[in-house]
N, C-alpha and C positions, 0 to 999 in steps of 0.2 A: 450563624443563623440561630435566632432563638427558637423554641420548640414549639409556639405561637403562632411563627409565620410562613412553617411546614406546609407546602401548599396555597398559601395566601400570595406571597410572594414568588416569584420563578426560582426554582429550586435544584438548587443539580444534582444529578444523576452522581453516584457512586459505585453501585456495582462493578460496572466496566472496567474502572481506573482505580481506589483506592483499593488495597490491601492486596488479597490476591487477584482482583482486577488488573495488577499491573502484569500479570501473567498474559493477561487475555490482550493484551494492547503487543506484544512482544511477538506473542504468536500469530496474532493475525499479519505483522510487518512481512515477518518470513516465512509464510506460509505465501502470503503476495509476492513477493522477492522472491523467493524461490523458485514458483512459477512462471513468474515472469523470463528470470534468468536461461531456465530450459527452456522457453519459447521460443526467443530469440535466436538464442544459440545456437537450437535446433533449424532456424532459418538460414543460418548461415554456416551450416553443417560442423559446428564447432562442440564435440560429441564431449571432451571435458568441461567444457562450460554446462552442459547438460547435466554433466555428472551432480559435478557442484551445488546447480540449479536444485535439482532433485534432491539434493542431501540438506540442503538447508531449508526447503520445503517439510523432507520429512523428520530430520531430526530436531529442527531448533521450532523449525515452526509446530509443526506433528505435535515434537515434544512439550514443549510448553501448553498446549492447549489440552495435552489429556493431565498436564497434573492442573491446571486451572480448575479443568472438570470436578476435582476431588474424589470421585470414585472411576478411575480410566475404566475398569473393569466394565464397567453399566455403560460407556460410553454410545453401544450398537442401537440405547433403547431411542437416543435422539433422530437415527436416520429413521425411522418408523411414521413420519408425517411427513415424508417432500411433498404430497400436495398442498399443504397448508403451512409450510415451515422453511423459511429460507436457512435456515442452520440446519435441518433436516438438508435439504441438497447441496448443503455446500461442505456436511462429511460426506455426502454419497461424489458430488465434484474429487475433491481432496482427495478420499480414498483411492477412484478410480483412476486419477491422473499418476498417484503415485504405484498403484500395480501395472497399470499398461507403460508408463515411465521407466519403470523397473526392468517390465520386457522388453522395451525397444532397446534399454542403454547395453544389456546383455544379450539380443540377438548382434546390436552392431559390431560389440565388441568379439565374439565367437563366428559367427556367421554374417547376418545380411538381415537386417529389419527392414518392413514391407513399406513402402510409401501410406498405405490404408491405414495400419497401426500409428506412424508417426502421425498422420492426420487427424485420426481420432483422438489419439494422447495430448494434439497439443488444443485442440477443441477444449479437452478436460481443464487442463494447462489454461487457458481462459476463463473457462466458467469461475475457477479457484482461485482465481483474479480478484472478480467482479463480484464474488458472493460476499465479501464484507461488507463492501458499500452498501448491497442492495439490502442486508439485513439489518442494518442500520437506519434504512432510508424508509423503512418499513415500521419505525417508533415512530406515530404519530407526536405522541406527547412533548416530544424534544424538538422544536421547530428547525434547530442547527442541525440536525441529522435527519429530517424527513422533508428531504430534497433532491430531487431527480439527480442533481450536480451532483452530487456525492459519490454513486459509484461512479460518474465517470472521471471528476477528481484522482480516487483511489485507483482508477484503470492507469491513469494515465501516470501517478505517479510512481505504482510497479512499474510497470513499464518503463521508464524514465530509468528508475533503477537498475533493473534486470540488463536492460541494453548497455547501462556504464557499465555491470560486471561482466558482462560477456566480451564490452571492450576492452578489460582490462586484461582476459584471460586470452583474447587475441593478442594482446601486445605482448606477455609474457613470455605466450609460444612460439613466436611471430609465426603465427599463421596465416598462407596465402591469402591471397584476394579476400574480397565480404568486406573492409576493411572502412572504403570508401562508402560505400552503402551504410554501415552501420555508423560513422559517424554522423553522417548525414540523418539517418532514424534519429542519430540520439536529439540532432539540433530540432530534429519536428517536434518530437517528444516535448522537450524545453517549452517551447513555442507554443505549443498548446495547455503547456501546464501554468505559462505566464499570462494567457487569456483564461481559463477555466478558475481558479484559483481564486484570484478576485471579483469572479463574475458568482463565484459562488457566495463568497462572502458577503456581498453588497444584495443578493436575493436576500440571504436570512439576516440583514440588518434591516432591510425595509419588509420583514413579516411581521411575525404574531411578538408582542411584547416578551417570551422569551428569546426567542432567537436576536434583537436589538441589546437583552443581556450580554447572549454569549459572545457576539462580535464583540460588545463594548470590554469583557475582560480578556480576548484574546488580546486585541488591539492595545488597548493601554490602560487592560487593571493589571490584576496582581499578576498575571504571565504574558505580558508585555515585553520580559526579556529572553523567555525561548521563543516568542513570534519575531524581533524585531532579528535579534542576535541569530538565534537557532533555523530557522525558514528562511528570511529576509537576506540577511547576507554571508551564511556558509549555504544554504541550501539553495538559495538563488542566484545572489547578484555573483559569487566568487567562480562557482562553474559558469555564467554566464560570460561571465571576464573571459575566461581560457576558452569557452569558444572564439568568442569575441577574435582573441589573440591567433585562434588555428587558421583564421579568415587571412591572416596578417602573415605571419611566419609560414604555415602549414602545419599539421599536425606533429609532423617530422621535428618540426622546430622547438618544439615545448617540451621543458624535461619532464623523463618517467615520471619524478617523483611529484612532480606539479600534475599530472596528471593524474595521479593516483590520487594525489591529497584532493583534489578537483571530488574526484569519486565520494571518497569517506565523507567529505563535507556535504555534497548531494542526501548522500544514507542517511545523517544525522538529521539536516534539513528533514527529511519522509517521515524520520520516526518521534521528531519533534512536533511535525505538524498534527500528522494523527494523536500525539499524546495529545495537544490541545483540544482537536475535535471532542477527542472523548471527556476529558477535563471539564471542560464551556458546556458540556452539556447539558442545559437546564430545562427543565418540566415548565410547561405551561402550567402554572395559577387553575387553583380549581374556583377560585373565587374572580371573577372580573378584575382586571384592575381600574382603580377609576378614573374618569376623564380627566384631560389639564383643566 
């Protein structure tokens, strides 16, 4: 872009994504994934998939995001506006999911954690979900990210995730029952991320002349080949297949290792797609653009 058409033209955002931005695209995945993972888990009383959940919430996702910050230390002055600041309550979310998370994983494991605490914890566990999308959805300026869809895109694709890993960590232990259920969660999950997905996409292609940018270079500019390759078919069409297949054989029938690759290929899919959202994200033109 020349230094002329800074604003004239639909312009993208850098922050988020280049430099140390890529910090902040890494940490938001598993700080989602993480909670999603103890969410789940926790539904289906599967206390190491919590573990898990919780550790990748607080050290990969945690971690990443306070050295994004560049001064972790100042990090407490952020939570000081949740009525006006969705990053404000989504360390006060974060934080509190990961200290009452912390207590429930260690009442269960010594004693007996209360039904009211797991409740509240996975309340948290939600909120810490849903805070990226919605802080996202909250830049007017960038018509590809100020879209109701978005958090619940970003819900459904933690979620989506979380539920593969907690399947996986039942198959590993082969832990009783939940089994059936949770496969089942996972095919909804699919199902709604293959209606949401495109329904979002097709809003911010018929919005405001940025958003028609940023679909046109997810779709087939210059990142055409993490949307088509990276989303499209390891993050879609490839787990849909081995459902597909579990309909046909049974889950029993498909090997570990396909179901795990099934998994990894989902994850990449998520963290591909978010890398694009933040990518494509272009600024609305301060100047009109003019008519055909």
């Amino acid at each position: 872009m020349k230094p002329y058409e800074w604003m004239v033209k639909p312009t993208p955002q850098t922050e988020w994504i280049d430099g140390r931005g890529i910090l902040f695209w890494i940490a938001f995945f598993f700080i989602e994934l993480g909670a999603a993972m103890f969410l789940v888990s926790s539904l289906f009383g599967n206390l190491f998939g919590e573990l898990i959940g919780w550790l990748l919430c607080a050290v990969l996702g945690g971690g990443f995001h306070l050295v994004y910050l560049g001064h972790p230390l100042r990090f407490y002055r952020m939570i000081l506006r949740p009525q006006t600041s969705w990053i404000s309550r989504g360390l006060l979310f974060v934080s509190g999911f990961l200290v009452l998370g912390l207590v429930h994983i260690a009442l269960s494991l010594w004693t007996a954690s209360t039904l009211v605490l797991l409740i509240v914890t996975n309340v948290l566990a939600f909120l810490a979900i849903i805070y990226g999308g919605f802080a996202m959805s909250y830049i007017r300026g960038i018509p590809l990210w100020n879209s109701a869809l978005l958090p619940v895109l970003y819900t459904v694709a933690g979620l989506w995730g979380g539920a593969e890993l907690s399947a996986v960590v039942e198959l590993q232990s082969g832990g009783p029952g939940g089994n059936a259920m949770l496969e089942d969660l996972i095919k909804i999950l699919l199902a709604a991320f293959i209606v949401v997905f495109p329904t979002y996409l097709i809003t911010a292609r018929y919005g405001l002349s940025a958003g028609k940018t940023s679909v046109s270079e997810i779709v087939k500019g210059k990142w055409w080949p993490f949307f088509w390759v990276g989303v499209i078919v390891l993050g879609i069409a490839l787990p849909m297949g081995v459902i597909i297949a579990s309909f046909v054989v049974g889950i029993s029938g498909i090997p570990l290792a396909l179901l795990y690759l099934s998994v990894a290929f989902e994850l990449i899919g998520d963290l591909m797609l978010r890398y694009l959202i933040l990518k494509a994200g272009y600024y609305n033109p301060l100047v009109p653009m003019p008519g055909p």
